[in-house]
C-alpha positions as a Markdown table, in Angstrom:
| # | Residue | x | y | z |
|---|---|---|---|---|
| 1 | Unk | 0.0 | 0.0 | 0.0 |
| 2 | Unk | 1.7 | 3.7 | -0.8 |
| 3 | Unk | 0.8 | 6.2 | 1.9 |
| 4 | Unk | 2.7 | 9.5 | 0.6 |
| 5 | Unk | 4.5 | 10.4 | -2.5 |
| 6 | Unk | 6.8 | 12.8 | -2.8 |
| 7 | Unk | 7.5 | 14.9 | -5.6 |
| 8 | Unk | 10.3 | 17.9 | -5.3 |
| 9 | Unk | 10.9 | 20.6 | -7.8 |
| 10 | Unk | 13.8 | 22.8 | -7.2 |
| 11 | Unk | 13.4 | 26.8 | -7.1 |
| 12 | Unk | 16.3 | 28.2 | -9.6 |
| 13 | Unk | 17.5 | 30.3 | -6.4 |
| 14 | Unk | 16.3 | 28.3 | -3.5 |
| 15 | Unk | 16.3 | 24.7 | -1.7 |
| 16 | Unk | 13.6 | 22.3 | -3.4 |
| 17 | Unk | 9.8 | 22.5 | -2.5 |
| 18 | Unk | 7.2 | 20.3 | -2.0 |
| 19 | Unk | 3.9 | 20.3 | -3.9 |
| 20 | Unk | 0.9 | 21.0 | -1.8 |
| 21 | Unk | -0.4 | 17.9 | -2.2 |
| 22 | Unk | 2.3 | 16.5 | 0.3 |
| 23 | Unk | 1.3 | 18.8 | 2.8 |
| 24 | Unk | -2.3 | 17.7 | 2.3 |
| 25 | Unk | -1.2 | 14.1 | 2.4 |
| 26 | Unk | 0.7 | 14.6 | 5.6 |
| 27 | Unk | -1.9 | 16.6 | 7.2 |
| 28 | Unk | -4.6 | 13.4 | 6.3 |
| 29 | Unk | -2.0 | 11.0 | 7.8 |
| 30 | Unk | -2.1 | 12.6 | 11.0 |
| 31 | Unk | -6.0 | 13.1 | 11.2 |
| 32 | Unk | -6.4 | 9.2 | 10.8 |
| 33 | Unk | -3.6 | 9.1 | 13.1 |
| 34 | Unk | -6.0 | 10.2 | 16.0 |
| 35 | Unk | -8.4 | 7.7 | 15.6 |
| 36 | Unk | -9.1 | 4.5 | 16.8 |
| 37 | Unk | -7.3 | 1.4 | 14.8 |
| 38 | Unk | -6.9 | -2.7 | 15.0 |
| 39 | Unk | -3.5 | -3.9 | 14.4 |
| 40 | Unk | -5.0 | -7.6 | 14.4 |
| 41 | Unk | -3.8 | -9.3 | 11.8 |
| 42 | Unk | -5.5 | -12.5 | 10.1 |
| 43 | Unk | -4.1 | -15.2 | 9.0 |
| 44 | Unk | -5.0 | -16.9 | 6.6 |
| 45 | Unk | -5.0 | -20.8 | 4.7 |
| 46 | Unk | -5.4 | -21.9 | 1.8 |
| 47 | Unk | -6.9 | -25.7 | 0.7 |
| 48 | Unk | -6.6 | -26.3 | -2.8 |
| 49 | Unk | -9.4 | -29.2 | -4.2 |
| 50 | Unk | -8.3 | -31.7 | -5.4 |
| 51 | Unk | -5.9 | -33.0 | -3.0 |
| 52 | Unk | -3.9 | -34.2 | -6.1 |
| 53 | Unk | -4.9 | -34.6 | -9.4 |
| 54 | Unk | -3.9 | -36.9 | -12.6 |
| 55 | Unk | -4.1 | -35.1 | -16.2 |
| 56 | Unk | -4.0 | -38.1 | -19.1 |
| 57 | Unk | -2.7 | -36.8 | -22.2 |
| 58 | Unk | -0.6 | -33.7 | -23.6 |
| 59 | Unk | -3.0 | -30.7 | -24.0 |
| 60 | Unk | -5.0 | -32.2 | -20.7 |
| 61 | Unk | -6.7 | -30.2 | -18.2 |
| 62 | Unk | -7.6 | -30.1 | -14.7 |
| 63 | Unk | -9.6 | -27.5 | -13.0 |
| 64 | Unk | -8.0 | -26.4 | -9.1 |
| 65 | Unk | -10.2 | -24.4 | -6.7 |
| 66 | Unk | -8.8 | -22.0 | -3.9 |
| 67 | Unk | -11.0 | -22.1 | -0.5 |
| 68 | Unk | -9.3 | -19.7 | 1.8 |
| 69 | Unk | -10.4 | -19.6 | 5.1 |
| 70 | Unk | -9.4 | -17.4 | 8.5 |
| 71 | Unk | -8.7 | -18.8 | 11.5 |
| 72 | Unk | -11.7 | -19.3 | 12.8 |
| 73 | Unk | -12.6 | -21.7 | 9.4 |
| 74 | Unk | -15.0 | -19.5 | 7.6 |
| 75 | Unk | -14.7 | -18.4 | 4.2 |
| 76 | Unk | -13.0 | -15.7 | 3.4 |
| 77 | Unk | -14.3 | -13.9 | -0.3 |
| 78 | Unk | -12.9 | -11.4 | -2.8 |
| 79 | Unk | -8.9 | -13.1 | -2.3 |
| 80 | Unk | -6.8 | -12.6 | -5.5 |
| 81 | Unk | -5.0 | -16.4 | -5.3 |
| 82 | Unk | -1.8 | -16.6 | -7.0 |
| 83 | Unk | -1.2 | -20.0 | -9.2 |
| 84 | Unk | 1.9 | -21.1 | -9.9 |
| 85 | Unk | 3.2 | -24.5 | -10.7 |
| 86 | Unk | 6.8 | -25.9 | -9.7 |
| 87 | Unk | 8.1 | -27.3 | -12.8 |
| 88 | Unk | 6.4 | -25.8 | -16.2 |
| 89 | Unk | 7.9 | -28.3 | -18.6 |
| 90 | Unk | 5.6 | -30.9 | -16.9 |
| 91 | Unk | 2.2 | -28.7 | -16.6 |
| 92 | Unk | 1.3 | -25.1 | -16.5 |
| 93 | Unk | -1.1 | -23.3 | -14.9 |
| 94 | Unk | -3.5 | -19.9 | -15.8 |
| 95 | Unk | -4.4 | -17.4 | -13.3 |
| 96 | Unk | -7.9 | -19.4 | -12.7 |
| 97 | Unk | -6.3 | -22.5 | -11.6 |
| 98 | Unk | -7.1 | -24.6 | -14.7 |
| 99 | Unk | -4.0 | -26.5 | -15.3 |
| 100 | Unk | -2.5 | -27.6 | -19.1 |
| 101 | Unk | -0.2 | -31.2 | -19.4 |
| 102 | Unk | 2.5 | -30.7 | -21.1 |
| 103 | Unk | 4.5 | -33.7 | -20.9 |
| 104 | Unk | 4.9 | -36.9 | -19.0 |
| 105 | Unk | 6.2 | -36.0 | -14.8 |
| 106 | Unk | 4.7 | -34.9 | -11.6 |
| 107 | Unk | 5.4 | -31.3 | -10.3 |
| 108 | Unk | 3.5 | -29.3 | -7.7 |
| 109 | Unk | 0.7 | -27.0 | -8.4 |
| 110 | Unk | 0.7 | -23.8 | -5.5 |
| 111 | Unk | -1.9 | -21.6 | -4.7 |
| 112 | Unk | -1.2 | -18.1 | -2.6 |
| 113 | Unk | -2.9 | -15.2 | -1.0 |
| 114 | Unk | 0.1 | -13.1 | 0.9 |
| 115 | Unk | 1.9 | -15.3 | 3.3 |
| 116 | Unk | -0.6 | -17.9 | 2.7 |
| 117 | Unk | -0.3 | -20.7 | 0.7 |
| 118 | Unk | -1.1 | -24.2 | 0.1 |
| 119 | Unk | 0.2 | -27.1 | -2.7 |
| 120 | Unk | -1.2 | -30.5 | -4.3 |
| 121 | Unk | 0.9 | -32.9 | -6.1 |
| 122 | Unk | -0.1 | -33.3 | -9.7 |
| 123 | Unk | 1.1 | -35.8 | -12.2 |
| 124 | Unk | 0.7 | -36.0 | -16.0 |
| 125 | Unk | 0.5 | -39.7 | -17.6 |
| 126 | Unk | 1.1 | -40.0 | -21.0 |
| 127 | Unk | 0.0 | -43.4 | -22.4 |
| 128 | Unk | 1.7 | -45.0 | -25.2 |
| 129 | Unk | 0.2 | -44.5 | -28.7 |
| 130 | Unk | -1.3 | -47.7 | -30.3 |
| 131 | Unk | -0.9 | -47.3 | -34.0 |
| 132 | Unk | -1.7 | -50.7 | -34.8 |
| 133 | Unk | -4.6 | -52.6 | -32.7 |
| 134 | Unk | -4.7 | -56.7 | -32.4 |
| 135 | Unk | -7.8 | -58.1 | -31.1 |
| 136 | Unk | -7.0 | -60.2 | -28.4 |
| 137 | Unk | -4.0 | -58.6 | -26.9 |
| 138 | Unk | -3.9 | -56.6 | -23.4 |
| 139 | Unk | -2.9 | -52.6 | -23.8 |
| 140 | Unk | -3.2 | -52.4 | -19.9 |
| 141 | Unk | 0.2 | -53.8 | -19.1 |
């Protein structure tokens, strides 16, 4: 959060001065100064559904969800969550959670609001293609 900007200019014959809207700034500061404030501070967590997730295929997806809560447990709305995956040559993930396979490994997908965060395991299986198919014969291993 910025509280006060300040922007000089120098007079040709004198030391610099500040813009009145400093002064106005300053003079705001102090006002809210006066009153009454909480310093609590809330933590947060974060649980990220699924727990873990399998994506089948290059160009698969899987949808994560955010629920972050207080201390207390309840909900807490209007978070911007921050995704972000550990190792983007395996998967890769938008800003809504929805996550891309890109090749065949398991990385970690992370979801944070400020200090808080939470991460899920998430593997992407790339089964072998069958060009040829014989009646008969097991694909399953």
């Amino acid at each position: 959060m910025r509280f006060l900007t300040v922007n000089m200019r120098k007079n040709i014959d004198g030391p610099p001065v500040l813009f009145s809207r400093v002064r106005t700034t300053l003079l705001l500061l102090s006002a809210l100064a006066c009153g009454e404030s909480s310093t609590d501070v809330v933590r947060l967590s974060i649980t990220i559904e699924p727990q873990g997730g399998l994506i089948v295929g290059v160009g698969g997806t899987l949808d994560f969800l955010a629920a972050v809560t207080d201390e207390s447990g309840q909900l807490v709305s209007g978070q911007n969550v921050i995704w972000s995956v550990e190792n983007t040559a395996i998967a890769t993930i938008d800003q809504n959670g929805l996550t891309t396979g890109v090749s065949i490994g398991a990385t970690t997908v992370m979801a944070s609001v400020g200090e808080a965060s939470g991460s899920v395991r998430l593997e992407v299986y790339v089964p072998e293609v069958i060009s040829n198919y014989e009646v008969g014969k097991s694909y399953f291993g």
